[in-house]
Backbone as CSV, one residue per row, in Angstrom:
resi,resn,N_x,N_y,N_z,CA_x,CA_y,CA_z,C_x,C_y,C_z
1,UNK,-18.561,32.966,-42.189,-18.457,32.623,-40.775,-19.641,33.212,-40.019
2,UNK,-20.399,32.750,-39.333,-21.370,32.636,-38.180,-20.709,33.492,-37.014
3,UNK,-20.273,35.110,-37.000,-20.020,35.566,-35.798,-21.189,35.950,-34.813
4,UNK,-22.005,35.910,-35.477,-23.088,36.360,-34.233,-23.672,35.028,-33.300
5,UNK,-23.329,34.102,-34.145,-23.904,32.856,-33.816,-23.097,32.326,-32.394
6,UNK,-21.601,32.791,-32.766,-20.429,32.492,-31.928,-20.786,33.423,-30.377
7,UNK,-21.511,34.739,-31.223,-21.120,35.812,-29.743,-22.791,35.623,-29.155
8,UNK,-23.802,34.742,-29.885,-24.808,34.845,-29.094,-24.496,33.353,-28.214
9,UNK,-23.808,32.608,-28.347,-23.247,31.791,-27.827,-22.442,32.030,-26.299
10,UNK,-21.927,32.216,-26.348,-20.623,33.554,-25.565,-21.770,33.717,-24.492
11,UNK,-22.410,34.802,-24.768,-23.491,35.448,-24.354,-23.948,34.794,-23.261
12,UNK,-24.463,33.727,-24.430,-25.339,32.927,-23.085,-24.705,32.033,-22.201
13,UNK,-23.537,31.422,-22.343,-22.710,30.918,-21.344,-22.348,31.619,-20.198
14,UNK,-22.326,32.709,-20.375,-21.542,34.293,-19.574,-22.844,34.391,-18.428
15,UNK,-24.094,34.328,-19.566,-24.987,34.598,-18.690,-25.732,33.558,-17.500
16,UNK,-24.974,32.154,-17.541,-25.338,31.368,-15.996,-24.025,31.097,-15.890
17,UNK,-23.050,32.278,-16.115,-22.251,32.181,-14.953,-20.525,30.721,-15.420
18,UNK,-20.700,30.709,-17.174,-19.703,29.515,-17.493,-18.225,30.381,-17.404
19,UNK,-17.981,29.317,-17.008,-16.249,29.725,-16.613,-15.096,29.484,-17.414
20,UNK,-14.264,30.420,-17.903,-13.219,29.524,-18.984,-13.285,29.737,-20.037
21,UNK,-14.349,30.291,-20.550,-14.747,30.502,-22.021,-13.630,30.990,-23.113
22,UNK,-13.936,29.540,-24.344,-12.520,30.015,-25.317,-13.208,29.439,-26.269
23,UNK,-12.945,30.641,-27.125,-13.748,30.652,-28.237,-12.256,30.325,-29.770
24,UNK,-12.601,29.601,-30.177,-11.310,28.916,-30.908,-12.117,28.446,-32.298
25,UNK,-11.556,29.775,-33.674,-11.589,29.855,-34.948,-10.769,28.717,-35.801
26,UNK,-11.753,27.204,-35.938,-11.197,26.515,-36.687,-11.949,26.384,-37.919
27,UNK,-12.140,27.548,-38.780,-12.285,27.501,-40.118,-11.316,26.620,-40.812
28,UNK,-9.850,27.328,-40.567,-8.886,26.815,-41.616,-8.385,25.259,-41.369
29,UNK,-8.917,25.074,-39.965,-8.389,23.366,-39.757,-9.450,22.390,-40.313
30,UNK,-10.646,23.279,-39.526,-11.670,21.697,-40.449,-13.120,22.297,-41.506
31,UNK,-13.551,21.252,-41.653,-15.058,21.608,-42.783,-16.676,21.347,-41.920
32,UNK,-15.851,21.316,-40.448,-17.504,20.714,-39.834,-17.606,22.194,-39.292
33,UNK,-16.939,23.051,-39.075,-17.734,24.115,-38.505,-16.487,25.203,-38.820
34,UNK,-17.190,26.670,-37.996,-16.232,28.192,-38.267,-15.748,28.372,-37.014
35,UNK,-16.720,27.625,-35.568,-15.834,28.110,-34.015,-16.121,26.571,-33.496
36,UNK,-15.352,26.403,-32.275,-15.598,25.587,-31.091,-15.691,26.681,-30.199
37,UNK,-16.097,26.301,-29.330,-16.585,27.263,-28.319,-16.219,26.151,-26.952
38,UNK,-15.622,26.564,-25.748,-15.048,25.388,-24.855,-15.306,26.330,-23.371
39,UNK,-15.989,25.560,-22.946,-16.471,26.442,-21.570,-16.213,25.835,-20.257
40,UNK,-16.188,25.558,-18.841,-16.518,25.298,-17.876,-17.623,25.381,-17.005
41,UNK,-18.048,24.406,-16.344,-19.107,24.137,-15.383,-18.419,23.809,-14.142
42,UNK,-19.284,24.524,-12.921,-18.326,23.940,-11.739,-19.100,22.607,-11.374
43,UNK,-20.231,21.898,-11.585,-20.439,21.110,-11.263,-21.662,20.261,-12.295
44,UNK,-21.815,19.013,-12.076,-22.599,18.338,-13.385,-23.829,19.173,-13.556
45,UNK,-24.477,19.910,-12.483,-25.785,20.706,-12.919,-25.319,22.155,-13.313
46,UNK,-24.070,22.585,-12.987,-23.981,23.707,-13.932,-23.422,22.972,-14.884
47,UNK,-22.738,22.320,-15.200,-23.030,22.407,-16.780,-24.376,21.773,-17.701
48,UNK,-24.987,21.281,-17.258,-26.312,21.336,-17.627,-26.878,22.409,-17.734
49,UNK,-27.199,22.826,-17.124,-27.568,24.417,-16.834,-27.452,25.655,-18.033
50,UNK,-25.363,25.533,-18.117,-25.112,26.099,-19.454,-25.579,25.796,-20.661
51,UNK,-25.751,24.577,-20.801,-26.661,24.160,-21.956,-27.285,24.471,-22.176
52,UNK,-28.207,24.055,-21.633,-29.658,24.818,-21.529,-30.009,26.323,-22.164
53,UNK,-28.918,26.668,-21.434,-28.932,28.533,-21.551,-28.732,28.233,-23.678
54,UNK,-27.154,27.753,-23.731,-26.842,27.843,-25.365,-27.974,27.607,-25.897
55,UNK,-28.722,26.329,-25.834,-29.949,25.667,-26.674,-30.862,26.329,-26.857
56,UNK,-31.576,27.158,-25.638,-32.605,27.983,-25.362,-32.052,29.517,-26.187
57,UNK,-31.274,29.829,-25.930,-30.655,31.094,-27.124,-30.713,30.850,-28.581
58,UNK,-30.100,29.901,-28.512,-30.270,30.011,-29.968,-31.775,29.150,-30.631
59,UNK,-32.417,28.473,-30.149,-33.659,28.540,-30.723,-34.100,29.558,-31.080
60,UNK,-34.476,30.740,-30.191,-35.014,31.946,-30.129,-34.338,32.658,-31.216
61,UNK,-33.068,32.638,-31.518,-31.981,33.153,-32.841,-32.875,32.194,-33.695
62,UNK,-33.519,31.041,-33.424,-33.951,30.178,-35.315,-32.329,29.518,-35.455
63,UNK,-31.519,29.188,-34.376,-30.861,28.400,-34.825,-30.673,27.191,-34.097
64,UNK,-31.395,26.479,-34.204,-31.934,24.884,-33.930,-30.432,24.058,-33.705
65,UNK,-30.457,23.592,-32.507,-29.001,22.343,-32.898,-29.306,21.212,-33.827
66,UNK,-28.415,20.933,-34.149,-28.277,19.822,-34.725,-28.587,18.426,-34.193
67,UNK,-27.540,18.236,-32.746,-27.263,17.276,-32.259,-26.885,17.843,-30.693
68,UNK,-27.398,17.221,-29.649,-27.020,17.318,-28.176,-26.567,16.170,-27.953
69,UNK,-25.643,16.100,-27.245,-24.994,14.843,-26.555,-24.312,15.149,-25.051
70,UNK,-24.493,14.114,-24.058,-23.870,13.862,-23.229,-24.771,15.056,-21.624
71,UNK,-25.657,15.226,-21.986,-26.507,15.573,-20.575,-26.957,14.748,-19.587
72,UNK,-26.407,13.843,-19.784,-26.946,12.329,-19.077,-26.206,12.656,-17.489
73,UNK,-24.787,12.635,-18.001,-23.959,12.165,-16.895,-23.399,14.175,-16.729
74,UNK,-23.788,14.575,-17.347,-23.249,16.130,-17.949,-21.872,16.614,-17.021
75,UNK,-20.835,15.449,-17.637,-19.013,15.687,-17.031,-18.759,16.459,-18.655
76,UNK,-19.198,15.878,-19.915,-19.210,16.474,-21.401,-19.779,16.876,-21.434
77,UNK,-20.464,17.916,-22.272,-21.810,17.836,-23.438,-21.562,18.776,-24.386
78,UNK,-22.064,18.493,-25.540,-21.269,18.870,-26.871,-23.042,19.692,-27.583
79,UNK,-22.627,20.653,-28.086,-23.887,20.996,-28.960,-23.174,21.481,-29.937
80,UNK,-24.253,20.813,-31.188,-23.948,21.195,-33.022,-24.743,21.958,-33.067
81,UNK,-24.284,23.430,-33.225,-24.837,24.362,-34.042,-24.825,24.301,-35.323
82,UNK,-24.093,23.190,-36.202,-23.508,23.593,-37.507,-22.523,24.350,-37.682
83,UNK,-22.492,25.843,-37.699,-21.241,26.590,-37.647,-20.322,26.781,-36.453
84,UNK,-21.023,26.473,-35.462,-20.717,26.543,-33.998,-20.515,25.138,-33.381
85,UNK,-19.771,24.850,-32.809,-19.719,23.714,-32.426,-19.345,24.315,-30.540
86,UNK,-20.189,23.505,-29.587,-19.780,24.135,-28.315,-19.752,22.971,-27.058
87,UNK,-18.781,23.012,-26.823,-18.196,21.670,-25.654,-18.446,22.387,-24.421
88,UNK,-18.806,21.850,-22.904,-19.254,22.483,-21.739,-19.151,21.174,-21.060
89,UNK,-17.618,21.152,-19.814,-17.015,20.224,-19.143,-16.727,20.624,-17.985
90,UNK,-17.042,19.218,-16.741,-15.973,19.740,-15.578,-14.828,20.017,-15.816
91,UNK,-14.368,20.839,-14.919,-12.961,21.136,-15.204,-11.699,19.754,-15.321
92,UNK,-11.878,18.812,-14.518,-11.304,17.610,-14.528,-11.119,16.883,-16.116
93,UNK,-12.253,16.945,-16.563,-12.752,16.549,-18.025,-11.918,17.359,-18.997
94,UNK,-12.301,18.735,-18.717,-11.431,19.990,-19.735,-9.920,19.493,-19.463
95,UNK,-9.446,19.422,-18.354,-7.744,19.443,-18.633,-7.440,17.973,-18.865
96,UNK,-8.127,17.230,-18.779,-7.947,16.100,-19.229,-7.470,15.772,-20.913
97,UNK,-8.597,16.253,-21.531,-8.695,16.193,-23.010,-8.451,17.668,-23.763
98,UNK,-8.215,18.491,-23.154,-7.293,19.449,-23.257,-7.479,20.273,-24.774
99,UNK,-9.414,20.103,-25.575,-9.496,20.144,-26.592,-8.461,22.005,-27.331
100,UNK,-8.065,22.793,-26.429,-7.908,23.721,-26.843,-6.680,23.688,-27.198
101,UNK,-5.880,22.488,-26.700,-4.468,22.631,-27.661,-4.093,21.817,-28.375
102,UNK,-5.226,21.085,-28.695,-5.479,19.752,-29.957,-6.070,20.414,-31.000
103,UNK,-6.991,21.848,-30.876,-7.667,22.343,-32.070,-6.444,23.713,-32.153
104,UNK,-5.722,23.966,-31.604,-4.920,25.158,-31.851,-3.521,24.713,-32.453
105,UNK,-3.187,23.455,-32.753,-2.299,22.904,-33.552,-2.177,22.730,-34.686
106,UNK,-1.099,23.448,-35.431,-0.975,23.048,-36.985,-0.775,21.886,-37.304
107,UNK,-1.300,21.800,-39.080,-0.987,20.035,-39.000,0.089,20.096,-39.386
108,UNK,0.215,18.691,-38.473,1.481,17.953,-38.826,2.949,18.040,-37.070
109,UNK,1.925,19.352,-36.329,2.784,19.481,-35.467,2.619,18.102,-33.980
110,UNK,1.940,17.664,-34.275,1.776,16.594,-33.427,2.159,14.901,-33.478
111,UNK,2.592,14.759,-34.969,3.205,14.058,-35.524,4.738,13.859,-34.963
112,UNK,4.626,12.889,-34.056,6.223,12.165,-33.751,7.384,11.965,-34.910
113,UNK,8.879,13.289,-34.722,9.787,12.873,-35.347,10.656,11.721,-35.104
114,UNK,10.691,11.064,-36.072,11.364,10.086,-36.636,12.133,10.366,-37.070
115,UNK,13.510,10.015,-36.367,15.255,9.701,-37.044,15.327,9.374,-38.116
């Protein structure tokens, strides 16, 4: 597991100020990464902003993203660290899709019982 990767992450969200920060260990659920990382922006240029900060950190760490998405309209934006995976949303967006209690579910608990 990538903890430094997670807390230089952290770090830099903290440091312009991201709101909300939840850092959520899905080793044992999936094979694409060791954290999600799920933050808040109060508005489309702070969360741009936070980005920025993650991307710009971890270059300087030598750890290059993978993949950026969604700075366009920046209500999402998702960065692949590889081990890190880190989502940065309006708040409207965050409780909307509510990723922290879709990745904090065991399987099978979301599965509708059937009589």
């Amino acid at each position: 597991m990538n903890v430094e990767l997670k807390d230089l992450v952290v770090r830099a969200l903290e440091d312009v100020k991201g709101e909300a920060i939840v850092c959520l260990d899905i080793s044992e659920l999936s094979d694409i990464a060791d954290f999600m990382i799920v933050a808040s922006g109060n508005s489309n240029r702070h969360v741009k902003a936070l980005v920025e900060s993650v991307i710009g950190e971890a270059k300087k760490a030598d750890a290059k993203p993978l993949g950026v998405e969604g700075l366009e309209q920046s209500e999402w934006a998702l960065i692949d660290l590889a081990d890190v995976i880190v989502h940065v949303m309006l708040p409207k967006v965050r409780d909307f899709y509510d990723l922290e209690k879709l990745w904090s579910m065991k399987p099978g608990e979301a599965e509708e019982k059937i009589p």
